[in-house]
Backbone bond lengths (Angstrom), bond angles and torsions (degrees), N, CA, C in turn:
res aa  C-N    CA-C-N  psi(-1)  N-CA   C-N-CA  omega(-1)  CA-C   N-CA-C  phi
1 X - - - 1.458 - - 1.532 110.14 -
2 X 1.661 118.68 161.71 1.212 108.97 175.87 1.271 89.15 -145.44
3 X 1.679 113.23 130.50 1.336 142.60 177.20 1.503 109.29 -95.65
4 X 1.177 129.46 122.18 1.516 133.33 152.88 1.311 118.22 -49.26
5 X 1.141 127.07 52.83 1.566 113.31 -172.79 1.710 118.31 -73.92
6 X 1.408 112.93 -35.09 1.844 104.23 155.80 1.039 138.91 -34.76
7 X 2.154 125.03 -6.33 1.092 113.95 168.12 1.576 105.56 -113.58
8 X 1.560 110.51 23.85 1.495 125.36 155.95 1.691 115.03 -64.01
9 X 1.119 135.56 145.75 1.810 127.25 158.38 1.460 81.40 -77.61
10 X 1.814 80.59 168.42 1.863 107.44 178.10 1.601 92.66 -73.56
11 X 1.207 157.44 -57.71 1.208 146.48 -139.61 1.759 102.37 -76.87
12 X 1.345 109.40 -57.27 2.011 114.52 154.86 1.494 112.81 -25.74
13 X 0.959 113.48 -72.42 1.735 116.87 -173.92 1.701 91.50 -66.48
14 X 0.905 130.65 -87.78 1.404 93.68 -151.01 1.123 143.96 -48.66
15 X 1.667 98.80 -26.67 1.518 112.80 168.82 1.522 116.31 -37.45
16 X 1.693 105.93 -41.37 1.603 115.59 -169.13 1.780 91.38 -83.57
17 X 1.066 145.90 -35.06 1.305 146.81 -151.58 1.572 74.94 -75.72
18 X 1.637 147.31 -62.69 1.469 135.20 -101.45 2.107 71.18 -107.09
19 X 1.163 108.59 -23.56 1.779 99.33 -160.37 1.386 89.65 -81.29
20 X 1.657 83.88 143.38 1.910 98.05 -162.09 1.994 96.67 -123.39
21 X 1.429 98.65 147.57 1.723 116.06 -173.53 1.619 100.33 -38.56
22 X 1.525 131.24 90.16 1.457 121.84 152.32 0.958 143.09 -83.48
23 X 1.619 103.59 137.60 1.615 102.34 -163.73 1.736 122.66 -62.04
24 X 1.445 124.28 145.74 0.983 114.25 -168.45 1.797 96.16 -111.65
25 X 1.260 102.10 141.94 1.437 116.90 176.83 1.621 127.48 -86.32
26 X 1.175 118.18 139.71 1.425 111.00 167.66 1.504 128.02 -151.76
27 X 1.597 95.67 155.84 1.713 88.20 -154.06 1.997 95.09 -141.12
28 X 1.549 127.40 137.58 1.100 142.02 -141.26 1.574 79.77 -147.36
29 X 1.340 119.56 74.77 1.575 128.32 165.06 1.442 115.48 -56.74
30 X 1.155 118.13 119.23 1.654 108.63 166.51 1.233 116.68 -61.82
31 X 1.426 118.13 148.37 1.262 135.46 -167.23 1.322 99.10 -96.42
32 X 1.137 104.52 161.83 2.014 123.23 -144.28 1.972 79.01 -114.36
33 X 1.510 126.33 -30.51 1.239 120.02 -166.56 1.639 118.83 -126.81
34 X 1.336 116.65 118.52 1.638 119.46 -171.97 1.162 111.88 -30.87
35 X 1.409 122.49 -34.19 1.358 120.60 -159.00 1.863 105.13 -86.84
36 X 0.932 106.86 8.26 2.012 117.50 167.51 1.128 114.22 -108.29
37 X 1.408 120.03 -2.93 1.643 120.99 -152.56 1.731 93.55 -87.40
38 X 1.210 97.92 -12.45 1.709 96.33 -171.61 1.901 115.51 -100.12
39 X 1.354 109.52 -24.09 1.273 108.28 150.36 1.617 130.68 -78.52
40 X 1.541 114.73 -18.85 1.141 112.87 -155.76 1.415 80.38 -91.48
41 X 1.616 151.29 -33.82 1.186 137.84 171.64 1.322 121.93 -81.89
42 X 1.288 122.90 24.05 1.917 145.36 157.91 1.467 85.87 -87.38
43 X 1.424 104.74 -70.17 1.768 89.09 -161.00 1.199 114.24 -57.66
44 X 1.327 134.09 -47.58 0.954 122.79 -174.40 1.467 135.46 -82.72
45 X 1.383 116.59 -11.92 1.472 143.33 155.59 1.993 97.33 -62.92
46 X 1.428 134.06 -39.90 1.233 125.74 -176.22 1.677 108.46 -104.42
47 X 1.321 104.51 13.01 1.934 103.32 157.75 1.244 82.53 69.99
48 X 1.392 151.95 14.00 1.421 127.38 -175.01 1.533 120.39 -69.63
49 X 1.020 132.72 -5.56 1.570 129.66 141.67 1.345 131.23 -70.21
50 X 0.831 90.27 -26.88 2.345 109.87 -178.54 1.174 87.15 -71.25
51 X 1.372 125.29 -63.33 1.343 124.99 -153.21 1.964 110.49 -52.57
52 X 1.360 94.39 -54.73 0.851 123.70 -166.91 1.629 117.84 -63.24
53 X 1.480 103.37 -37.21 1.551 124.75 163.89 1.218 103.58 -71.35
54 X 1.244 134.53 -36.30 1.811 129.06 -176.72 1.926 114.79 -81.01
55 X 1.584 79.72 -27.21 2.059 86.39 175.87 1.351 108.30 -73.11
56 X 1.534 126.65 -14.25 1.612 134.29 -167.15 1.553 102.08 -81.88
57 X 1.428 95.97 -47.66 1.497 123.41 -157.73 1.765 117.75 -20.39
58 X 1.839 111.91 -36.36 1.042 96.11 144.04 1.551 163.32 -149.11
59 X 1.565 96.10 101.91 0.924 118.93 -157.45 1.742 107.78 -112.07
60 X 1.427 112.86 135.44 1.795 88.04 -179.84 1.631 82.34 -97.78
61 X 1.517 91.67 153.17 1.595 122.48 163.37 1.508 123.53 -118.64
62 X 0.908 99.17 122.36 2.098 88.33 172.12 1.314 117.69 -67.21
63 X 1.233 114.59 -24.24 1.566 117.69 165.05 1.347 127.65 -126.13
64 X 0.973 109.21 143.33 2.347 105.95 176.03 1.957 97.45 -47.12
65 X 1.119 78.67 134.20 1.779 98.15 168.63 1.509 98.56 -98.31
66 X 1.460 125.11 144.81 1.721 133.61 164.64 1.244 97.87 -111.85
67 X 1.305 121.32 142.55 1.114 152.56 160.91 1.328 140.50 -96.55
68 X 1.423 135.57 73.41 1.428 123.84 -155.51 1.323 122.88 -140.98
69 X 1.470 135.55 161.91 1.067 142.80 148.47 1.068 122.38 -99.74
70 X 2.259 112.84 145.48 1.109 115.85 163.93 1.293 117.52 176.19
71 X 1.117 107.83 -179.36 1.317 112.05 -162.90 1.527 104.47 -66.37
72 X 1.184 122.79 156.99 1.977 145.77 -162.69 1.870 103.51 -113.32
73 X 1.208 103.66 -34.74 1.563 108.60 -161.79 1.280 109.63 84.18
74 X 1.379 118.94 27.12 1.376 115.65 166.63 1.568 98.38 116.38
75 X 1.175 136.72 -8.26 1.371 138.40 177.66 1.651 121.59 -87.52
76 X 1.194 108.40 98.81 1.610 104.05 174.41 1.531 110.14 -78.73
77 X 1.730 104.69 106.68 1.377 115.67 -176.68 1.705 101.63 -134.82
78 X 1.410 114.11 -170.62 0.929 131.19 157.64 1.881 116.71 -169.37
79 X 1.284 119.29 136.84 1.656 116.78 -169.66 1.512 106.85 -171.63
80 X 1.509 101.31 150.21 1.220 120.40 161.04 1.664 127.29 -52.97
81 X 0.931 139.74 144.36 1.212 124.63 163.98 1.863 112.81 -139.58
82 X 1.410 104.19 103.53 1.218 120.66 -158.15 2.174 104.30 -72.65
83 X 0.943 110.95 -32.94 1.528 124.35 150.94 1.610 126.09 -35.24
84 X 0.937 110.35 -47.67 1.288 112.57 163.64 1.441 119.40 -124.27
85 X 1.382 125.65 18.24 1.460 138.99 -151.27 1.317 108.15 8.41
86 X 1.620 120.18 87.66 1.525 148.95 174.98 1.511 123.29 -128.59
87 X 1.302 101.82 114.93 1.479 111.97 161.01 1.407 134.58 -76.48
88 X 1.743 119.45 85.66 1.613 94.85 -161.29 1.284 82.04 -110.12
89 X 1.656 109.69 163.62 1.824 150.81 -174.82 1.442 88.34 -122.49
90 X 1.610 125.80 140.18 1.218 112.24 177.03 1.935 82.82 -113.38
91 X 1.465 100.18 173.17 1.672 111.37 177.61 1.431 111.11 -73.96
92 X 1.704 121.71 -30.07 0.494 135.74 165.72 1.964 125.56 -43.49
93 X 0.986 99.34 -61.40 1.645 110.85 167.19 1.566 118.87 -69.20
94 X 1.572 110.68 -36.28 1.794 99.32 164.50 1.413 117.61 -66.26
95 X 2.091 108.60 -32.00 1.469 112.12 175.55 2.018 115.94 -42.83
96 X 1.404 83.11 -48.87 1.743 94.57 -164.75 1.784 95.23 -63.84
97 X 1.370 121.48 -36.08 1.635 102.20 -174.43 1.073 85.40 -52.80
98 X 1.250 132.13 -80.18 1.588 142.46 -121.72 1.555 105.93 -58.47
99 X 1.553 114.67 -40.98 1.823 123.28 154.58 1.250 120.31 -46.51
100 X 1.531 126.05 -43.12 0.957 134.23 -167.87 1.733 124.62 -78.88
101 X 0.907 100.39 -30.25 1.845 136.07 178.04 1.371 99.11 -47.07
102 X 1.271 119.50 116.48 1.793 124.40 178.22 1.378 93.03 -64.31
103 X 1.555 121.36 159.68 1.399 126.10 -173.77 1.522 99.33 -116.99
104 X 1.538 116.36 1.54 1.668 97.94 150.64 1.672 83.42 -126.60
105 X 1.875 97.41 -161.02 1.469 119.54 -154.83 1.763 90.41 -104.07
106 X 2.004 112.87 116.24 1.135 107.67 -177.13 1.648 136.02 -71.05
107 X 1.094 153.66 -153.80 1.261 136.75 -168.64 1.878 90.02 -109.30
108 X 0.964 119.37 17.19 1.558 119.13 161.07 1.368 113.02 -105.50
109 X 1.419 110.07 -4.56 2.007 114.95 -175.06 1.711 118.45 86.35
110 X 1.585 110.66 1.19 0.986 109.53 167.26 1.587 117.54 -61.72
111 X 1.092 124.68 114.43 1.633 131.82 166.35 1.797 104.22 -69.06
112 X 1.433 107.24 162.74 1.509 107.37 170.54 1.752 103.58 -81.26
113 X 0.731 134.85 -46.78 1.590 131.17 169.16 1.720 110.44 -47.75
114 X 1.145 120.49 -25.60 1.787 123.47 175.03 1.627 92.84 -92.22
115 X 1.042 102.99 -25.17 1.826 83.31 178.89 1.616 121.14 -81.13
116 X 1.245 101.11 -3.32 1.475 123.98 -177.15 1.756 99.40 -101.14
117 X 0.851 122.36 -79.52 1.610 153.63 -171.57 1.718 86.33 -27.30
118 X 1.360 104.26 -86.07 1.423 122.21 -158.24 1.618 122.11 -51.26
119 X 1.571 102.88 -40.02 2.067 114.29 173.99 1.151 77.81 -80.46
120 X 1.576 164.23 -68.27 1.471 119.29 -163.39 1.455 126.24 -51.92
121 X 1.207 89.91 -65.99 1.637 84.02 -173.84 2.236 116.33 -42.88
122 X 1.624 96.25 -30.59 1.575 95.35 179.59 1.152 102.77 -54.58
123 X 1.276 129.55 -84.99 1.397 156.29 155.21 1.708 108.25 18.62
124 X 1.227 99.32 -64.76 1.712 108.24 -177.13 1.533 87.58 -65.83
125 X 1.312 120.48 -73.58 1.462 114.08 -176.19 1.221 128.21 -29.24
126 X 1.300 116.33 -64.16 1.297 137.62 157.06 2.107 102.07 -19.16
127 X 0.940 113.78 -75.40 1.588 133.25 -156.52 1.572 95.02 -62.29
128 X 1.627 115.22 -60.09 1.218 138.31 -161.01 2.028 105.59 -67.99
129 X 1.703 102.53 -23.81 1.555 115.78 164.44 1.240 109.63 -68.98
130 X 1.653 141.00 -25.98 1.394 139.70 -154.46 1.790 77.55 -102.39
131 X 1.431 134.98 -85.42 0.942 113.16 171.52 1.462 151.95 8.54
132 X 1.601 124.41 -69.55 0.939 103.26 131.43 1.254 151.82 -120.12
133 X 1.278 117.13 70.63 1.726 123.59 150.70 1.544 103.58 -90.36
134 X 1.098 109.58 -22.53 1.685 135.79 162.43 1.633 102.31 -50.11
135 X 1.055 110.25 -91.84 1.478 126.01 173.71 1.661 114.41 -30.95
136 X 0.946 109.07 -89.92 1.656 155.11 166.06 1.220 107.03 -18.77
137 X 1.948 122.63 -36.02 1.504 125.07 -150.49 1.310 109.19 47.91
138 X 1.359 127.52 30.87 1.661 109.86 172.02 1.134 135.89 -50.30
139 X 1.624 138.58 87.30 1.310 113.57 -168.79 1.218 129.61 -67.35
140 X 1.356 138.34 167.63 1.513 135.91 -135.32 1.706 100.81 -171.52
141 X 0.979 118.09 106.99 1.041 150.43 -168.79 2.311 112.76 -96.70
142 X 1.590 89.97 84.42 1.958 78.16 -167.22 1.713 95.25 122.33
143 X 0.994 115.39 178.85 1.333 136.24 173.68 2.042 119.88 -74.89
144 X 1.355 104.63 122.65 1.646 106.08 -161.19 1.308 112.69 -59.69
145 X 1.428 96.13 -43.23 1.947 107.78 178.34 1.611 93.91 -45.95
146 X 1.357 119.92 -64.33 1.386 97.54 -177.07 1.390 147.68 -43.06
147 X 1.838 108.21 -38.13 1.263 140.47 172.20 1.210 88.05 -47.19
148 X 1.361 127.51 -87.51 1.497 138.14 -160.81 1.336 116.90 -50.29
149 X 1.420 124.83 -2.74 1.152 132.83 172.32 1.668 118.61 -96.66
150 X 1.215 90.15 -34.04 1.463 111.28 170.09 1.639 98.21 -46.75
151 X 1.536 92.68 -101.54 1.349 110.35 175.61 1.607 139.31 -22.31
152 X 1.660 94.65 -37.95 1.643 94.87 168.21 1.692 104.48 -81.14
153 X 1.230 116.39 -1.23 1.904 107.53 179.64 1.448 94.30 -91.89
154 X 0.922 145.45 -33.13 1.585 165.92 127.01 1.237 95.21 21.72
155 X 1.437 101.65 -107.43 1.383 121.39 -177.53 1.562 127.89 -77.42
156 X 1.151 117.11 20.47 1.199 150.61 146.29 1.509 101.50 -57.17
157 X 1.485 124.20 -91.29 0.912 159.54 -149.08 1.536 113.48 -68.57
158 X 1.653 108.64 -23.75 1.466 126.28 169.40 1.607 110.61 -81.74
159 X 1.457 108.90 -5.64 1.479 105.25 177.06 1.684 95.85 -79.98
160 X 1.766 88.06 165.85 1.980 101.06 -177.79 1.713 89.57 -59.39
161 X 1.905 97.33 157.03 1.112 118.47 -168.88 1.376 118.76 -64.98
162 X 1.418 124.36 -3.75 1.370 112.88 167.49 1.437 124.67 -120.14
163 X 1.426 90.20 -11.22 1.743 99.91 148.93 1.931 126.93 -55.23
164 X 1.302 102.84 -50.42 1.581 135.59 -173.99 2.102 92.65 -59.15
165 X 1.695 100.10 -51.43 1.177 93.30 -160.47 1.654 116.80 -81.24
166 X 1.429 110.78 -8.57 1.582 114.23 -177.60 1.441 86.59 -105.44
167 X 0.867 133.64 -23.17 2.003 103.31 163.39 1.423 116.59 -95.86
168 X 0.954 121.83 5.30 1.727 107.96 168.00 2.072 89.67 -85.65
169 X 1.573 106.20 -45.34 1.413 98.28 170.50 1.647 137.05 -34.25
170 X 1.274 74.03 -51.05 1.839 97.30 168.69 1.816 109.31 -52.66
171 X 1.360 101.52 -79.33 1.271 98.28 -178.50 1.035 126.07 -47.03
172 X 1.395 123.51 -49.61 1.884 127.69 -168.77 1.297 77.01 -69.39
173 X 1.460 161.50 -75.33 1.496 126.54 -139.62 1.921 110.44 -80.23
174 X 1.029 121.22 9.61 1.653 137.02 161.80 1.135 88.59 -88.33
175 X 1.430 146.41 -80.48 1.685 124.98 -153.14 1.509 97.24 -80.20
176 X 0.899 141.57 -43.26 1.645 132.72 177.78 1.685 85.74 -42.58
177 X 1.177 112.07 -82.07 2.128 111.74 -162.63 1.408 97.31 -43.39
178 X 1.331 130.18 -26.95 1.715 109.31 -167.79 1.552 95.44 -90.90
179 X 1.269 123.25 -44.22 1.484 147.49 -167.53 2.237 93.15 -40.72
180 X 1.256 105.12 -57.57 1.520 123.44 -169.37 1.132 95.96 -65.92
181 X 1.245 131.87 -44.03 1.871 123.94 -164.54 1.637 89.57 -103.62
182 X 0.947 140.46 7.66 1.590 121.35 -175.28 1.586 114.17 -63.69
183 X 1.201 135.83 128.19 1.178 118.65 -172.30 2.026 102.77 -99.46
184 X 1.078 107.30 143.19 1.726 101.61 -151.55 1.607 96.92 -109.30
185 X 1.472 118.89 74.42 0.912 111.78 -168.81 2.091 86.55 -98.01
186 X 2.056 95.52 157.47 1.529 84.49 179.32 1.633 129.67 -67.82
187 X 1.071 101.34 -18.57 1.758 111.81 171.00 1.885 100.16 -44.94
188 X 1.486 113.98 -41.26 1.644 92.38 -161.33 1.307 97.89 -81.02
189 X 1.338 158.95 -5.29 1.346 151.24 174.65 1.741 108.80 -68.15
190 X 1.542 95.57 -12.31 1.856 99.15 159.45 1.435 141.35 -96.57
191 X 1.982 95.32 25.88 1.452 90.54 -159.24 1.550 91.78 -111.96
192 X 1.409 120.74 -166.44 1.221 132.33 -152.24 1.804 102.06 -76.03
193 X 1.629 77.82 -42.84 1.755 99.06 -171.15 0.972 133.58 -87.36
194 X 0.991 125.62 122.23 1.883 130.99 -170.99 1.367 99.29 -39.95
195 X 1.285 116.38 163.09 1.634 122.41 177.97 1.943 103.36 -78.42
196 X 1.192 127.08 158.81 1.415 126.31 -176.39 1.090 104.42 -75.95
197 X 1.161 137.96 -45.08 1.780 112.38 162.05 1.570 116.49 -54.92
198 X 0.854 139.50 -73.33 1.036 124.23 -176.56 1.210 130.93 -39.31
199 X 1.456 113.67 -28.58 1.637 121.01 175.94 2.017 102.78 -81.15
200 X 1.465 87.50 -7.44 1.307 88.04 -171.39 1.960 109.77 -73.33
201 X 1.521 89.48 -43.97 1.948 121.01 -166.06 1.292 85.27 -69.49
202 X 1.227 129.36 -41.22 1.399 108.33 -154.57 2.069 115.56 -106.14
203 X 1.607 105.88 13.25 1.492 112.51 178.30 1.405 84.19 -113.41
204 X 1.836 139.57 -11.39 1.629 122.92 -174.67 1.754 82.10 -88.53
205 X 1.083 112.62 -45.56 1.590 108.99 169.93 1.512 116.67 -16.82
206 X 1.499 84.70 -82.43 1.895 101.41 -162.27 1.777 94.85 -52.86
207 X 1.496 117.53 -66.81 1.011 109.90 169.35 1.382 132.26 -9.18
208 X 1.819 116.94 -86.46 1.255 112.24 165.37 1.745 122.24 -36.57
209 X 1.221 124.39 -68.30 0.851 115.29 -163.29 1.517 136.76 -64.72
210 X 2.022 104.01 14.39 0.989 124.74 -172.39 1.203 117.80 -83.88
211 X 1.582 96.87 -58.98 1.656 114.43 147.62 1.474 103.53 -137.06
212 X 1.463 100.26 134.65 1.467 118.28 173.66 1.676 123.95 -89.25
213 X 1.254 91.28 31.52 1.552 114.50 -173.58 1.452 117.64 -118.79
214 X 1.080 80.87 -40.06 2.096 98.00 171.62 0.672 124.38 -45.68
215 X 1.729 76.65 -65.68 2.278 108.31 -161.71 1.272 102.70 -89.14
216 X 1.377 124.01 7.20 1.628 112.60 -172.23 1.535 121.43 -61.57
217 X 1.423 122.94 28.02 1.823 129.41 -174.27 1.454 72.33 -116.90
218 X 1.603 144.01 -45.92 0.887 120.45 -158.16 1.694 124.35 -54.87
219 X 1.047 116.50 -38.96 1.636 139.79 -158.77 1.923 88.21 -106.86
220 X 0.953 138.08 -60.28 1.256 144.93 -162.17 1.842 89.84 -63.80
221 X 1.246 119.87 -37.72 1.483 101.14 -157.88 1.819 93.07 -116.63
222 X 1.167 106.05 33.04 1.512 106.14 172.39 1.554 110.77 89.55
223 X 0.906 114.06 -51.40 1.805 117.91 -152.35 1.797 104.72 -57.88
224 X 1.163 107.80 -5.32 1.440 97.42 153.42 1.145 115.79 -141.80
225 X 1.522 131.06 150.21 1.660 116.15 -162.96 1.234 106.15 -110.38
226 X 1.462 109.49 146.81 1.469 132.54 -155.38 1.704 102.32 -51.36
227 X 1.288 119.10 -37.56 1.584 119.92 -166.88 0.879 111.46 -84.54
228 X 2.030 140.04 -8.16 1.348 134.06 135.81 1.378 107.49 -69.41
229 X 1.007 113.18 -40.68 1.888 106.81 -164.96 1.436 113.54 -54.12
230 X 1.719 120.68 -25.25 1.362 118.91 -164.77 1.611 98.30 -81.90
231 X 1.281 133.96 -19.34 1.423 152.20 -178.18 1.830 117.05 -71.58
232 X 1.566 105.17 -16.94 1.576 107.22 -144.44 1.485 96.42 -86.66
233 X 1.105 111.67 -40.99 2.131 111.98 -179.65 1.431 94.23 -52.03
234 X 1.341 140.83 -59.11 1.192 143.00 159.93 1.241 116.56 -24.68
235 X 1.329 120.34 -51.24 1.666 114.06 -170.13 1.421 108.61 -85.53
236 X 1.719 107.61 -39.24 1.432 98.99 172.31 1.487 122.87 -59.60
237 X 1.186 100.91 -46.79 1.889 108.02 170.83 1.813 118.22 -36.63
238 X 1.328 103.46 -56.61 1.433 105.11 174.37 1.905 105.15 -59.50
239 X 0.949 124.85 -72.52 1.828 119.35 169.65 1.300 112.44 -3.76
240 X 1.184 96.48 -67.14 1.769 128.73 -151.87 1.904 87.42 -59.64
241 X 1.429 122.09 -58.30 1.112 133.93 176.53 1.777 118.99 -61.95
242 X 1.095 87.88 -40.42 1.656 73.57 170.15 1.869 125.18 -85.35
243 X 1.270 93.56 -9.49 1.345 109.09 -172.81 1.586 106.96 -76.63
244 X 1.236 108.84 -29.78 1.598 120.61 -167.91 1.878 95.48 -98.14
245 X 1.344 96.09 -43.29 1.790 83.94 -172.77 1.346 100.21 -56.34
246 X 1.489 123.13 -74.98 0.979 143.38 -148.56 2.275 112.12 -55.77
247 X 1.251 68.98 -60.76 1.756 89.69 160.51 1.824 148.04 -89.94
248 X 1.344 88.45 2.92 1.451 120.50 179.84 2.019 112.40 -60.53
249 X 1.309 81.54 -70.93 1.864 100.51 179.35 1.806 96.80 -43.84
250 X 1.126 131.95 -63.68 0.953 119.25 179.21 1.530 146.36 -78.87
251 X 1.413 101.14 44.05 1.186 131.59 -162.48 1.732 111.09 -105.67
252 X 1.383 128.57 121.90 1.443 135.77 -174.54 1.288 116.08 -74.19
253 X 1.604 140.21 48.98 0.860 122.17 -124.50 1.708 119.92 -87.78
254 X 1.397 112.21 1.80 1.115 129.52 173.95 1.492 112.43 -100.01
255 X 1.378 128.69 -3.89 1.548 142.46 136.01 1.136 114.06 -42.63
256 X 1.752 108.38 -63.95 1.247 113.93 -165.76 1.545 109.87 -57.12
257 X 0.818 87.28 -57.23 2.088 108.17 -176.59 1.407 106.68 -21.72
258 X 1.686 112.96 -51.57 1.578 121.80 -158.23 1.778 103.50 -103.53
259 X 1.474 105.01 -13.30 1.555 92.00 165.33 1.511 119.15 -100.38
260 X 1.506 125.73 149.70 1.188 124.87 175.18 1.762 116.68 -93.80
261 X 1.052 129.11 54.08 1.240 163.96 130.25 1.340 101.79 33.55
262 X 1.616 127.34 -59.32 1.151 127.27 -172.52 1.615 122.44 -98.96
263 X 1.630 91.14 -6.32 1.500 100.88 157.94 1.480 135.35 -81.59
264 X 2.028 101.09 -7.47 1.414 96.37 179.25 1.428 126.30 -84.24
265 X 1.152 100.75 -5.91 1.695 105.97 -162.86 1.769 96.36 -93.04
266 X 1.227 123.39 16.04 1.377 112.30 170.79 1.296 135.80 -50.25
267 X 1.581 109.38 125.21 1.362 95.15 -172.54 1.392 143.77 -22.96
268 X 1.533 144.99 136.74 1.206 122.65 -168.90 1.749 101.61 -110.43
269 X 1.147 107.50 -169.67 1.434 114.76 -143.49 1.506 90.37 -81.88
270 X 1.306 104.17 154.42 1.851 111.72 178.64 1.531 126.00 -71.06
271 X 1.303 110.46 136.90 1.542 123.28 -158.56 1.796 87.73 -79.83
272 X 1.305 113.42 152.42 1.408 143.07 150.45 1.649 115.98 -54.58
């Protein structure tokens, strides 16, 4: 990668020079209710925090990041929590993929194991993006939910090409399924979060326009329409650029070097 750091001041850069690779923590809470006991030993039978803590690895942080799952009390959520700088996934919200998951493979190629697979890994991404702009001071320009959406299609998308392509799968058939039942009352055009189609149009977007080789079922079979699609190398390009300016300097780069990064997120083993 190559960072502009000359239009940093000297007091900026060093600050980022003095912040050193922190370790990130993670924690796989037992669930208080039988009915989690069977995801919470997926995750943790598929290292999906390890993994996920070793894909970070280099990154400098000014503070330890936690990493965890657990139970909500019945709330399917997922959030940052800048208070204790914590990433929690509740069981609750991996429960609902795992319900949600077509039980054959849909006419977009989503498998029920990619419908599982792929909103995790977003999800953490997703959470672990609020973090640091959190961390980081990233400034952010627009609404954050969006940023963080950005960014987790981002680095999504930097995984090997058939990793990248069964979780964008994954996800677009989660916002397509939420997108169809959304009930569109005007109150939700006031919430943080883009509506699920739209979050939907605009990750087949980034996608395509990452490589238009991949995603080419996307645009070829409708599901994204040709008069955004001619826009998307463009949109991904801008991402791609802010992701590196903004997030570049704080980059380990002799971490990076010795971990294989896009090999960790390999699919994990198939759900029941």
């Amino acid at each position: 990668m190559v960072f502009i750091s000359s239009l940093l001041s000297g007091k900026a850069l060093a600050e980022m020079t003095l912040l050193k690779t922190t370790p990130i923590e993670i924690s796989y809470v037992k669930p208080q209710i039988p009915a989690h006991q069977q995801i919470y030993e997926f995750m943790k039978k598929n290292r999906v925090l390890e993994r996920l803590r070793d894909y970070l690895s280099h990154i400098r942080l000014p503070k330890t990041l936690l990493l965890k799952t657990e139970g909500c009390n019945g709330v399917s959520n997922a959030w940052y929590e800048n208070s204790d700088n914590s990433v929690t996934v509740c069981y609750e919200y991996l429960e609902e993929l795992k319900q949600n998951a077509p039980v054959k493979t849909t006419p977009g190629g989503a498998t029920h194991h990619d419908a599982i697979y792929g909103p995790i890994i977003e999800v953490f991404l997703h959470e672990i993006s609020h973090a640091l702009f959190d961390q980081l001071k990233v400034p952010i320009l627009g609404r954050e939910e969006d940023a963080a959406d950005l960014l987790a299609a981002y680095a999504m998308l930097k995984l090997d090409k058939d990793i990248a392509l069964r979780t964008v799968t994954g996800v677009a058939y989660m916002y397509g399924r939420e997108a169809r039942s959304e009930n569109l009352k005007f109150e939700r055009f006031a919430e943080v979060h883009g509506l699920n189609a739209q979050r939907l149009y605009n990750l087949l977007c980034i996608a395509y326009g990452s490589d238009s080789k991949l995603f080419l079922d996307v645009v070829e079979k409708g599901w994204l329409p040709k008069s955004r699609a001619e826009g998307c190398a463009e949109e991904y390009k801008q991402i791609e650029y802010a992701a590196e300016k903004l997030l570049g300097l704080y980059v380990d780069e002799t971490v990076e070097k010795k971990t294989d990064r896009k090999k960790l997120m390999r699919p994990m083993a198939p759900t029941k």
